[in-house]
GUNUDO-331655 format. One record per atom (N, C-alpha, C, O): atom name; residue number from 1; x, y, z; residue in three letters. Coordinates in nm, 2 decimals. Atoms other than C-alpha are relative to their C-alpha. Layout:
! GUNUDO-331655
@site=CA	pos=NUM	east=X	north=Y	up=Z	code=ALA
...
! end
This chain:
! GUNUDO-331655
@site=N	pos=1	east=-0.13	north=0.02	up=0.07	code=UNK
@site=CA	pos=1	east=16.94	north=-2.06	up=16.61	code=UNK
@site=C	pos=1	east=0.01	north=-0.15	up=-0.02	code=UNK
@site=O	pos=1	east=-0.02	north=-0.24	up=0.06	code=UNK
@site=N	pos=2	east=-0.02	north=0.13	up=0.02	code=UNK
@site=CA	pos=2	east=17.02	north=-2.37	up=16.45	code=UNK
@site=C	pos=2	east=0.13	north=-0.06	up=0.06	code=UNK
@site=O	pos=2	east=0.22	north=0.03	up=0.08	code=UNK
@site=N	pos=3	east=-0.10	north=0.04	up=0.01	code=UNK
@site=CA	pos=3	east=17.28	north=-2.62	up=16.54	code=UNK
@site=C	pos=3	east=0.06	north=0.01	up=-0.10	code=UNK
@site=O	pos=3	east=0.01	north=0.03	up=-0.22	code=UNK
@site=N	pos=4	east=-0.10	north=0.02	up=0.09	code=UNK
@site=CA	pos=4	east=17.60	north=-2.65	up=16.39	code=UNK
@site=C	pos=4	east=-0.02	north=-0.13	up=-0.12	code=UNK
@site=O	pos=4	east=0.01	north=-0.12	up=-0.24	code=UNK
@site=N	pos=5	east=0.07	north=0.10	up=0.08	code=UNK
@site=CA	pos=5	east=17.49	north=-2.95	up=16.23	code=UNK
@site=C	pos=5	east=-0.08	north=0.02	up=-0.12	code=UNK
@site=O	pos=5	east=-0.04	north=-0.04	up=-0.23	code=UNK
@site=N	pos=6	east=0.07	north=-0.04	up=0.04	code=UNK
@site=CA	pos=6	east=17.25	north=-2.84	up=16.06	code=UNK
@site=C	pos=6	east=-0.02	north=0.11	up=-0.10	code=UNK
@site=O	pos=6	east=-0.09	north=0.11	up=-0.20	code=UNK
@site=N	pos=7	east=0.00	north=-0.07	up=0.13	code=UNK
@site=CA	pos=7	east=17.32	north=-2.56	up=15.89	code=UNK
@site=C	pos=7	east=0.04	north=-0.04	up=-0.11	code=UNK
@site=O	pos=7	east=-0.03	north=0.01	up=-0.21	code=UNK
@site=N	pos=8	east=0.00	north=0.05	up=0.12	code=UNK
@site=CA	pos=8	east=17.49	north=-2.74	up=15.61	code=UNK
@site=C	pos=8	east=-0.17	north=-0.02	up=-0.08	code=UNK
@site=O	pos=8	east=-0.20	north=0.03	up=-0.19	code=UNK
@site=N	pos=9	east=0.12	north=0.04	up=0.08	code=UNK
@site=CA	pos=9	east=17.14	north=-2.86	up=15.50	code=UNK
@site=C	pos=9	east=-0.12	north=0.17	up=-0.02	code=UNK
@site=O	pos=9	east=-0.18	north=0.23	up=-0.11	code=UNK
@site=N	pos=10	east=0.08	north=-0.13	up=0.05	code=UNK
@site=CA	pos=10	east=16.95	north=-2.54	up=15.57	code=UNK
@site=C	pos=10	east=0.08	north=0.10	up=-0.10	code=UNK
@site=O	pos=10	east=0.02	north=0.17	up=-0.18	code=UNK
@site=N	pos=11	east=-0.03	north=-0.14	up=0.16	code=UNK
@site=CA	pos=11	east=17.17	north=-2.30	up=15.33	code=UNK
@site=C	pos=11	east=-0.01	north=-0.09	up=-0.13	code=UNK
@site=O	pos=11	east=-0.05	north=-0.04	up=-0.23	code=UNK
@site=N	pos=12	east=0.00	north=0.06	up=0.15	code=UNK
@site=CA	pos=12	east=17.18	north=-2.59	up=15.06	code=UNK
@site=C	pos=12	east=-0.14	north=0.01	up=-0.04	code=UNK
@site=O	pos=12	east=-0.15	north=0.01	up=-0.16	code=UNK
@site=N	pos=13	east=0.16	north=-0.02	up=0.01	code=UNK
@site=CA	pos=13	east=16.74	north=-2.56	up=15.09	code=UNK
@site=C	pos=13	east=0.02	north=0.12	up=-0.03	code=UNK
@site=O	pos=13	east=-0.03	north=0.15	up=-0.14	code=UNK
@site=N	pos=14	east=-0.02	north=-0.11	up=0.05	code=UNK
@site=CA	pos=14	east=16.83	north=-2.25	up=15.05	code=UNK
@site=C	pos=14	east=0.03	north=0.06	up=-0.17	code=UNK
@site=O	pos=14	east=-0.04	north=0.12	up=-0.26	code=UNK
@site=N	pos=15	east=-0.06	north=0.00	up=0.14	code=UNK
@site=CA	pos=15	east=17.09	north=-2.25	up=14.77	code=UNK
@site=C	pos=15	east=-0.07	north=-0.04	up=-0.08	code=UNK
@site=O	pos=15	east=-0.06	north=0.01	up=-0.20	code=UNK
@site=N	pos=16	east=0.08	north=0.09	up=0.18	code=UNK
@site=CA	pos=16	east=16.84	north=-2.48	up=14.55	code=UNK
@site=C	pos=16	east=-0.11	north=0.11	up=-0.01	code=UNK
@site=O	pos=16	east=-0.13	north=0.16	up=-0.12	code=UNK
@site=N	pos=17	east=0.09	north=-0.08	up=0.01	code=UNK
@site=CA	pos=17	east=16.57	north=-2.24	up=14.64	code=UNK
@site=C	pos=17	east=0.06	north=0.08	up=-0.10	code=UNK
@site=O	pos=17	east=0.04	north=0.05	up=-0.22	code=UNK
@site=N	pos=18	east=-0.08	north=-0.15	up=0.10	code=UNK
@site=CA	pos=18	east=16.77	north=-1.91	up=14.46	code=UNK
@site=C	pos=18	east=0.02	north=-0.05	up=-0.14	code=UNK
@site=O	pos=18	east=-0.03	north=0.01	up=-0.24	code=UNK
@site=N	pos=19	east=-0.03	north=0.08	up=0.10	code=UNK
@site=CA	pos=19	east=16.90	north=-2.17	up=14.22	code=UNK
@site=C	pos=19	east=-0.14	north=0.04	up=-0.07	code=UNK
@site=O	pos=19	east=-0.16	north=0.15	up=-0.14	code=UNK
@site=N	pos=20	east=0.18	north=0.05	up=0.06	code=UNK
@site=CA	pos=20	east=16.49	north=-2.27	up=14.11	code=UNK
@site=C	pos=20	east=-0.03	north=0.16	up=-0.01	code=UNK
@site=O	pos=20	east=-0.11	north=0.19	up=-0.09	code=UNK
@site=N	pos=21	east=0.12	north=-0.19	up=0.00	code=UNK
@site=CA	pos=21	east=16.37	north=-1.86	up=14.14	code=UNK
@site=C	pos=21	east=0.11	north=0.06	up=-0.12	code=UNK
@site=O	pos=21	east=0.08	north=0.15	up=-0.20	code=UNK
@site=N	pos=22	east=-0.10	north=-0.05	up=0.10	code=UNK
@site=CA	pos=22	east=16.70	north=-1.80	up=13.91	code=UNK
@site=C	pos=22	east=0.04	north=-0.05	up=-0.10	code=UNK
@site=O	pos=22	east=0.14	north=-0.01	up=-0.16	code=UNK
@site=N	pos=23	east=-0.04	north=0.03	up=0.07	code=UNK
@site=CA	pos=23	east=16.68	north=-2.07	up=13.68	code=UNK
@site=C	pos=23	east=0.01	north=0.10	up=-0.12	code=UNK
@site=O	pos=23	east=0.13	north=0.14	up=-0.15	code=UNK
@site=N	pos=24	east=0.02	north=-0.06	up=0.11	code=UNK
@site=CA	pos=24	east=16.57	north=-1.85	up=13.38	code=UNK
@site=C	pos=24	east=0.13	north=0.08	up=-0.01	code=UNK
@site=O	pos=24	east=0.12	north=0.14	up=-0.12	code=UNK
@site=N	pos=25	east=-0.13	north=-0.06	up=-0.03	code=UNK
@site=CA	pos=25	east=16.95	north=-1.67	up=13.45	code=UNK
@site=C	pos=25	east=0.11	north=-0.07	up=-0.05	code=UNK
@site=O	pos=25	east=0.22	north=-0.03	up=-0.05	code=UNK
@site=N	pos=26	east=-0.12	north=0.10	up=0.06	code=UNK
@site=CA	pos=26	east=17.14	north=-1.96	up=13.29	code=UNK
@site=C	pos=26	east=0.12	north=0.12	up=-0.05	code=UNK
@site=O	pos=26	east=0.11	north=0.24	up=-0.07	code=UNK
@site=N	pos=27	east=-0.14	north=-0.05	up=0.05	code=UNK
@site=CA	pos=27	east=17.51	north=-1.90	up=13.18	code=UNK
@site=C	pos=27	east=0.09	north=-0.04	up=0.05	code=UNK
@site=O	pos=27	east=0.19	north=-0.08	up=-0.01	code=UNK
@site=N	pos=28	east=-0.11	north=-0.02	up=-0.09	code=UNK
@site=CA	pos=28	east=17.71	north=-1.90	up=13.47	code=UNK
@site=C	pos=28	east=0.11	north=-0.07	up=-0.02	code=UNK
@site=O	pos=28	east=0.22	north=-0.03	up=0.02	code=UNK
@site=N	pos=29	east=-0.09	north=0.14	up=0.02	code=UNK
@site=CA	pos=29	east=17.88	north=-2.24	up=13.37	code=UNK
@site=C	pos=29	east=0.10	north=0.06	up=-0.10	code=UNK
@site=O	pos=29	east=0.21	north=0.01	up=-0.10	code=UNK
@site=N	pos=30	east=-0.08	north=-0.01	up=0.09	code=UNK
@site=CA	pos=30	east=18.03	north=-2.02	up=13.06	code=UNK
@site=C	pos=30	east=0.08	north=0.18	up=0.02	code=UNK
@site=O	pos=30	east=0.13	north=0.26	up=-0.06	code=UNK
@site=N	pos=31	east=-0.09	north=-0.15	up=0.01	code=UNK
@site=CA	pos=31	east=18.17	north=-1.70	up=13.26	code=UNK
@site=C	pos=31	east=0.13	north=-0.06	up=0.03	code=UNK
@site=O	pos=31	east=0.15	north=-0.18	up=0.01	code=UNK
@site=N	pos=32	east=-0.09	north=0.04	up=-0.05	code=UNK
@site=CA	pos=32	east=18.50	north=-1.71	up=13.39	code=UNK
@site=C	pos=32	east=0.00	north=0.04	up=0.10	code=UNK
@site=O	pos=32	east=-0.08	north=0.11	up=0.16	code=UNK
@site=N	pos=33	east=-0.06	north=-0.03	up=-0.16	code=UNK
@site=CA	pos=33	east=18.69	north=-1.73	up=13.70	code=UNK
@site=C	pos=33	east=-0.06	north=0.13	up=0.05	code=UNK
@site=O	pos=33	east=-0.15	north=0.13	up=0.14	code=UNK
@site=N	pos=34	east=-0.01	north=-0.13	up=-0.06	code=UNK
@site=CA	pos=34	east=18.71	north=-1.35	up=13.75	code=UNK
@site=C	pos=34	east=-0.15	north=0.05	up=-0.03	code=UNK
@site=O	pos=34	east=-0.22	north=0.10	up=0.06	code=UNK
@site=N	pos=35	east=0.11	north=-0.05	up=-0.01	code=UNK
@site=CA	pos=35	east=18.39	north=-1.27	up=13.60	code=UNK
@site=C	pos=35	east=-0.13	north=-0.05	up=0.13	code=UNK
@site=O	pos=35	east=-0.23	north=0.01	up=0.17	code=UNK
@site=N	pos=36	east=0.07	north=0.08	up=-0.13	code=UNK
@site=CA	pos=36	east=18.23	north=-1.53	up=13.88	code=UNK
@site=C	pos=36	east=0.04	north=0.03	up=0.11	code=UNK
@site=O	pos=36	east=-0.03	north=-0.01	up=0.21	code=UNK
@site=N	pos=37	east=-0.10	north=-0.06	up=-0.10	code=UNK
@site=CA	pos=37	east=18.48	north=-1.34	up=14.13	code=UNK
@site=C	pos=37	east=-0.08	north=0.09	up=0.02	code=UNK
@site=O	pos=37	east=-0.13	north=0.08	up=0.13	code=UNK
@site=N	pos=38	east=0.03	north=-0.10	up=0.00	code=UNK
@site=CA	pos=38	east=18.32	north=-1.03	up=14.05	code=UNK
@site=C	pos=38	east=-0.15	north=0.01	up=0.09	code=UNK
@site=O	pos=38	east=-0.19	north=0.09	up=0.17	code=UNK
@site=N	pos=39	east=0.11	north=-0.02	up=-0.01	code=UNK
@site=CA	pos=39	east=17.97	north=-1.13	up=14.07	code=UNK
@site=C	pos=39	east=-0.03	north=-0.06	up=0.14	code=UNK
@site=O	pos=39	east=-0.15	north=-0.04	up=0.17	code=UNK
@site=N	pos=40	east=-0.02	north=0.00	up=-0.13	code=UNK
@site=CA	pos=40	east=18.05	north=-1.27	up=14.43	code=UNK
@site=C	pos=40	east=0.04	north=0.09	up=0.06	code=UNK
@site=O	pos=40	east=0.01	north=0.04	up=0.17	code=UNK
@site=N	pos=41	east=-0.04	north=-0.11	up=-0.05	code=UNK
@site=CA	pos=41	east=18.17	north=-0.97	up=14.55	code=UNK
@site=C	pos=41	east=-0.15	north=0.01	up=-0.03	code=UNK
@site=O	pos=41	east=-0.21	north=-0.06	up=0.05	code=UNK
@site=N	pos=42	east=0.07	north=-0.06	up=0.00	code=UNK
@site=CA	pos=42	east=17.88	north=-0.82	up=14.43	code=UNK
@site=C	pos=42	east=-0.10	north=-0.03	up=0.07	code=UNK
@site=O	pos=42	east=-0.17	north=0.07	up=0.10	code=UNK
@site=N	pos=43	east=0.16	north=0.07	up=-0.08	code=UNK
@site=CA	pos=43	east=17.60	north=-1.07	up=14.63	code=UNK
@site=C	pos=43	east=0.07	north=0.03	up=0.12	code=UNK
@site=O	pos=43	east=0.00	north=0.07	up=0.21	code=UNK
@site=N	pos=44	east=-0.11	north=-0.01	up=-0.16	code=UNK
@site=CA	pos=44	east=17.89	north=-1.03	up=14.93	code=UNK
@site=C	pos=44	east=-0.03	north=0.19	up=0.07	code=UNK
@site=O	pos=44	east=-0.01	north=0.22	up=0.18	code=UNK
@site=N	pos=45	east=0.01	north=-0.07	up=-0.04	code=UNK
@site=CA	pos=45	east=17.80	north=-0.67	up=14.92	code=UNK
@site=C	pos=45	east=-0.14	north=0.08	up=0.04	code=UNK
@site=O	pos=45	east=-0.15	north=0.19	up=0.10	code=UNK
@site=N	pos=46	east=0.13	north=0.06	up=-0.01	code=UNK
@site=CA	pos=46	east=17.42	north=-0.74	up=14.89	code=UNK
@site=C	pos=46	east=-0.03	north=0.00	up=0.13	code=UNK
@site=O	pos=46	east=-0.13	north=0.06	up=0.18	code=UNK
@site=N	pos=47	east=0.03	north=0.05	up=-0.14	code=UNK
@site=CA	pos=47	east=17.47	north=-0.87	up=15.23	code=UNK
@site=C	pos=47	east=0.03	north=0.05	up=0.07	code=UNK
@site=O	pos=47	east=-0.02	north=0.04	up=0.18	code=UNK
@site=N	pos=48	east=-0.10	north=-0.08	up=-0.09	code=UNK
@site=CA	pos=48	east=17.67	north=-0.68	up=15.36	code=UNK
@site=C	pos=48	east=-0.14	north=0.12	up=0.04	code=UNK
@site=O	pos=48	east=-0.17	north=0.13	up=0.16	code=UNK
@site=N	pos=49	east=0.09	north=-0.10	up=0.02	code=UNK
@site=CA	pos=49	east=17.38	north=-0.40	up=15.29	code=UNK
@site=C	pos=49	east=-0.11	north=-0.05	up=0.04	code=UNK
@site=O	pos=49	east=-0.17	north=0.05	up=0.09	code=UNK
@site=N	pos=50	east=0.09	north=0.08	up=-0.08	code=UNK
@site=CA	pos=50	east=17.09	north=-0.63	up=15.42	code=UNK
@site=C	pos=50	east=0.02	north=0.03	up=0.12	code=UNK
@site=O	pos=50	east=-0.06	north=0.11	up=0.17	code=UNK
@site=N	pos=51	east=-0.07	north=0.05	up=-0.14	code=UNK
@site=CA	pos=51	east=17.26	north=-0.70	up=15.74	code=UNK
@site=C	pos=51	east=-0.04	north=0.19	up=0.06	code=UNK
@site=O	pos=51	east=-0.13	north=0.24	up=0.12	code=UNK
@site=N	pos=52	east=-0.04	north=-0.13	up=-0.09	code=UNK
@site=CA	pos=52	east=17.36	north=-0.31	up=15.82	code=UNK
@site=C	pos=52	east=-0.15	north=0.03	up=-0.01	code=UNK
@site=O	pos=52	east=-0.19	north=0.05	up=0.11	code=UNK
@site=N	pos=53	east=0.11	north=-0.08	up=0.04	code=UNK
@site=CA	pos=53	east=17.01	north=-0.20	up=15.69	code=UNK
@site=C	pos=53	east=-0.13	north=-0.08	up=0.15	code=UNK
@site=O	pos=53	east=-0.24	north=-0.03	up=0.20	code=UNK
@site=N	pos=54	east=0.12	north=0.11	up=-0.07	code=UNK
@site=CA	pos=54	east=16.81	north=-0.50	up=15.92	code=UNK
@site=C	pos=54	east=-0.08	north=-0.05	up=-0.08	code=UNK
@site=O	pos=54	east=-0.19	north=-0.02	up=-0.08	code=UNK
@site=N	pos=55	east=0.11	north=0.02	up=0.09	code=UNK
@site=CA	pos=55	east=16.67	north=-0.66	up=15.68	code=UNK
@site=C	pos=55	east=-0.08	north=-0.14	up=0.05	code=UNK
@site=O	pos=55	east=-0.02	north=-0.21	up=0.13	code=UNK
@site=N	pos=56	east=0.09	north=0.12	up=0.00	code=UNK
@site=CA	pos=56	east=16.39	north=-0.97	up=15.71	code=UNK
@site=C	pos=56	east=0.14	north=-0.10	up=0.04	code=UNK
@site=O	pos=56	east=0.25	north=-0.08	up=-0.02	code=UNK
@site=N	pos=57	east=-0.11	north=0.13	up=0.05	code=UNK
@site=CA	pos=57	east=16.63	north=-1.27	up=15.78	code=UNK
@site=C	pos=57	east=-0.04	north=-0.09	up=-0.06	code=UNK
@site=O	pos=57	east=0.02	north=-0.19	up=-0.05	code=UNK
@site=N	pos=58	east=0.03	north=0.10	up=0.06	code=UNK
@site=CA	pos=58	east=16.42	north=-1.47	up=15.55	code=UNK
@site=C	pos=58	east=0.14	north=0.07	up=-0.14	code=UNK
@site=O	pos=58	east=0.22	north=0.00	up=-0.22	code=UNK
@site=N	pos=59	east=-0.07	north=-0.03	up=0.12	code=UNK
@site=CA	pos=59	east=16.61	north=-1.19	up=15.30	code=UNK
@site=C	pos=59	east=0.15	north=0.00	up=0.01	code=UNK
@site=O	pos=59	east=0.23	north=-0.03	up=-0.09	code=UNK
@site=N	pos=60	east=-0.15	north=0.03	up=-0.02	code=UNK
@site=CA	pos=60	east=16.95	north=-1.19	up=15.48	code=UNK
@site=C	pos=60	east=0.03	north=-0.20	up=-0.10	code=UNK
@site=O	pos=60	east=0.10	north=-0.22	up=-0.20	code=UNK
@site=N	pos=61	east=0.02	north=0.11	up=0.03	code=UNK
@site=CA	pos=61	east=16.88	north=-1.60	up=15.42	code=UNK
@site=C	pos=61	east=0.08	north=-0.01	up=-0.17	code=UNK
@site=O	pos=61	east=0.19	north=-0.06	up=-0.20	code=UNK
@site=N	pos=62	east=-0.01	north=-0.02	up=0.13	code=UNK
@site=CA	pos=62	east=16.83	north=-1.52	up=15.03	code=UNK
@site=C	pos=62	east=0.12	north=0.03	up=-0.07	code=UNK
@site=O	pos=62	east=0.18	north=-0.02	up=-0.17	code=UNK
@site=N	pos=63	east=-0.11	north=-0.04	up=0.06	code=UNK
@site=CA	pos=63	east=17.10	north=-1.31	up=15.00	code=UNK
@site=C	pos=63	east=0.14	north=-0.12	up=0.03	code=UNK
@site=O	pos=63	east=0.22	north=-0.15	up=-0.05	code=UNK
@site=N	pos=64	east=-0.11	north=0.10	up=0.00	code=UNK
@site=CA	pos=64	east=17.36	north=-1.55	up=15.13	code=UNK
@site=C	pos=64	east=0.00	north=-0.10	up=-0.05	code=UNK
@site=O	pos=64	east=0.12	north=-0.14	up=-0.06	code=UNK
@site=N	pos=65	east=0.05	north=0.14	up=0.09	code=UNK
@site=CA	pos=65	east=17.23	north=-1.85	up=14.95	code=UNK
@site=C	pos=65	east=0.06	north=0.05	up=-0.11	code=UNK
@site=O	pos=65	east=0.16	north=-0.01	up=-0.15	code=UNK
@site=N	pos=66	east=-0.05	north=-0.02	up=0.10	code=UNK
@site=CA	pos=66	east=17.29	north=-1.63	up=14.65	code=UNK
@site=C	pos=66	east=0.19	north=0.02	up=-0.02	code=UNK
@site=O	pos=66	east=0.25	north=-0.01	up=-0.12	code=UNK
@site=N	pos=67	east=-0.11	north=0.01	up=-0.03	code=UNK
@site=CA	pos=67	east=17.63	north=-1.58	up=14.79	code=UNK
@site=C	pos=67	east=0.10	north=-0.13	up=-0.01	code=UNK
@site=O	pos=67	east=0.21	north=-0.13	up=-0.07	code=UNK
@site=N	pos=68	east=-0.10	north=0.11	up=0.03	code=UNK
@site=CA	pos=68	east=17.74	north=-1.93	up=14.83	code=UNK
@site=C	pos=68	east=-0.06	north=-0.07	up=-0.12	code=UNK
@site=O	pos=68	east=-0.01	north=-0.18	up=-0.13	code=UNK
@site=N	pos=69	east=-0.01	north=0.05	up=0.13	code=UNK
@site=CA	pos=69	east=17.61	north=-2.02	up=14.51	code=UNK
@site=C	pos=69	east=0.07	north=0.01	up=-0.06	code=UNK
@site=O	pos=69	east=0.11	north=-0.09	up=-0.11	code=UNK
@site=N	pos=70	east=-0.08	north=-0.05	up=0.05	code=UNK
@site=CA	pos=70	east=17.83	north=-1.78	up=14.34	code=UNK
@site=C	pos=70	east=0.14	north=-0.04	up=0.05	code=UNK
@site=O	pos=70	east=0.23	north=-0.02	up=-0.03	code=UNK
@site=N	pos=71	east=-0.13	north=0.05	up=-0.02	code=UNK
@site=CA	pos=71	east=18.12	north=-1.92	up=14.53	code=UNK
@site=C	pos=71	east=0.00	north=-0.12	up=0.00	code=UNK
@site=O	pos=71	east=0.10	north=-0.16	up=0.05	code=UNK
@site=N	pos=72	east=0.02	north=0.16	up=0.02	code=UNK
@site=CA	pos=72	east=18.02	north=-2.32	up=14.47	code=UNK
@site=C	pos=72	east=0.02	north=0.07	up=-0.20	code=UNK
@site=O	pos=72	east=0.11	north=0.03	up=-0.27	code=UNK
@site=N	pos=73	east=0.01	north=-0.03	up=0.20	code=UNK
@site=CA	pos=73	east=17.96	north=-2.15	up=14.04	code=UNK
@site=C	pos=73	east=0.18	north=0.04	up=-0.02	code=UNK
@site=O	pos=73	east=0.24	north=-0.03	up=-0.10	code=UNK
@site=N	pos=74	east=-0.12	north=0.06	up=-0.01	code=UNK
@site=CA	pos=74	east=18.34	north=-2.05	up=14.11	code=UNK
@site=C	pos=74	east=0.07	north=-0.06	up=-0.02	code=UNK
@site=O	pos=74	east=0.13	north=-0.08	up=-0.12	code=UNK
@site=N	pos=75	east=-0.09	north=0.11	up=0.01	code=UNK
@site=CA	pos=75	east=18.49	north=-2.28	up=14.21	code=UNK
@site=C	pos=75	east=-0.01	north=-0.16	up=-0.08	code=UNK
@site=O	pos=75	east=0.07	north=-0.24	up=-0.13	code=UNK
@site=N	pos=76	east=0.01	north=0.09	up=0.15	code=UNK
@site=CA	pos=76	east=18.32	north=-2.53	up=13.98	code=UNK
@site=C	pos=76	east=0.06	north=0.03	up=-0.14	code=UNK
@site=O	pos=76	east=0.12	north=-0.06	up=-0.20	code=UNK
@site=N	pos=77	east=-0.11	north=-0.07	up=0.10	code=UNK
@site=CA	pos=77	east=18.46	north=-2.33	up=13.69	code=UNK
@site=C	pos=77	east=0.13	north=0.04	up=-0.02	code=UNK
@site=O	pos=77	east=0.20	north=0.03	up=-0.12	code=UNK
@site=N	pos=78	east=-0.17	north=0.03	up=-0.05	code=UNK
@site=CA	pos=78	east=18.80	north=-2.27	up=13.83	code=UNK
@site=C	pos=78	east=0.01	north=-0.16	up=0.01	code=UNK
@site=O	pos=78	east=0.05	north=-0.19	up=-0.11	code=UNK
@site=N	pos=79	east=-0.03	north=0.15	up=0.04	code=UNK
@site=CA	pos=79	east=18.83	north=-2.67	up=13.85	code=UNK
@site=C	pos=79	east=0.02	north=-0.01	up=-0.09	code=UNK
@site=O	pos=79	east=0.12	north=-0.06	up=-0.13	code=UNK
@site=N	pos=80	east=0.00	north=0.09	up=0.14	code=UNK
@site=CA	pos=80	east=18.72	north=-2.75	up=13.52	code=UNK
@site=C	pos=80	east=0.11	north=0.10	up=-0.07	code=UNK
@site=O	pos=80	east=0.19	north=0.04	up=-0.15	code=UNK
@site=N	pos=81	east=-0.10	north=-0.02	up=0.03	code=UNK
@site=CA	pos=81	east=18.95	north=-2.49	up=13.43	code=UNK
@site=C	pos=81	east=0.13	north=-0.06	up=0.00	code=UNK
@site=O	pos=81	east=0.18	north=-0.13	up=-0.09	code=UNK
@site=N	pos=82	east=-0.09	north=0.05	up=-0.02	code=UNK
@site=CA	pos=82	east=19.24	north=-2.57	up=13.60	code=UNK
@site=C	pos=82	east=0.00	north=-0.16	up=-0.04	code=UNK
@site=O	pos=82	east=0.11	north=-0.20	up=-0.08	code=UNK
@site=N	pos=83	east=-0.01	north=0.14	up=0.03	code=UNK
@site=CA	pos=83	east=19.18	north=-2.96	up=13.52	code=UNK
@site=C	pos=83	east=0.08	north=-0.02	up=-0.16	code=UNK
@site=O	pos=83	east=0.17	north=-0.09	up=-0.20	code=UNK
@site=N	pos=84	east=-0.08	north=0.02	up=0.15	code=UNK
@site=CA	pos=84	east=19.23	north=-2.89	up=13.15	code=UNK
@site=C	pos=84	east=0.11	north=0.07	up=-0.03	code=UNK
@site=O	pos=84	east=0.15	north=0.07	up=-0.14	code=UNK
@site=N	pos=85	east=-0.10	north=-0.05	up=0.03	code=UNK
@site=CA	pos=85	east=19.51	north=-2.70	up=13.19	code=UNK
@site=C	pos=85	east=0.11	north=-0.11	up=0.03	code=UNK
@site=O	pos=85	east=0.23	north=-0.08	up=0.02	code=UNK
! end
């Protein structure tokens, strides 16, 4: 188990990883809020389904990386929203 410390850096190795294996996926910058809502839910239940099933924790890893991606793609889009409003 890692320190508390530490995990900040191991999910962001992470996050870049998913990032780099999912560039070819561009867009995200031009959904909205709710559509970036949705598609968090959807990796949230990804994991949810990993977890119960036992999956690899390299894949639990994966899926949650994709997880807080989708909630960092969020809330970067909600800002630039809300900013120009």
């Amino acid at each position: 188990m890692r320190l508390t410390r530490e995990l900040p850096s191991a999910m962001a190795a992470a996050m870049q990883q998913e990032l780099d294996r999912n560039a070819h996926k561009a867009g995200w910058d031009r959904m909205l809020p709710g559509e970036l809502l949705r598609r968090l839910k959807q990796e949230m239940g990804e994991l949810d389904r990993a977890v119960k099933r036992g999956a690899d924790a390299a894949v639990v890893w994966s899926v949650a990386a994709d997880v807080s991606n989708f909630a960092a793609m969020l809330a970067d889009v909600y800002e630039d929203e809300h900013r120009a409003s």
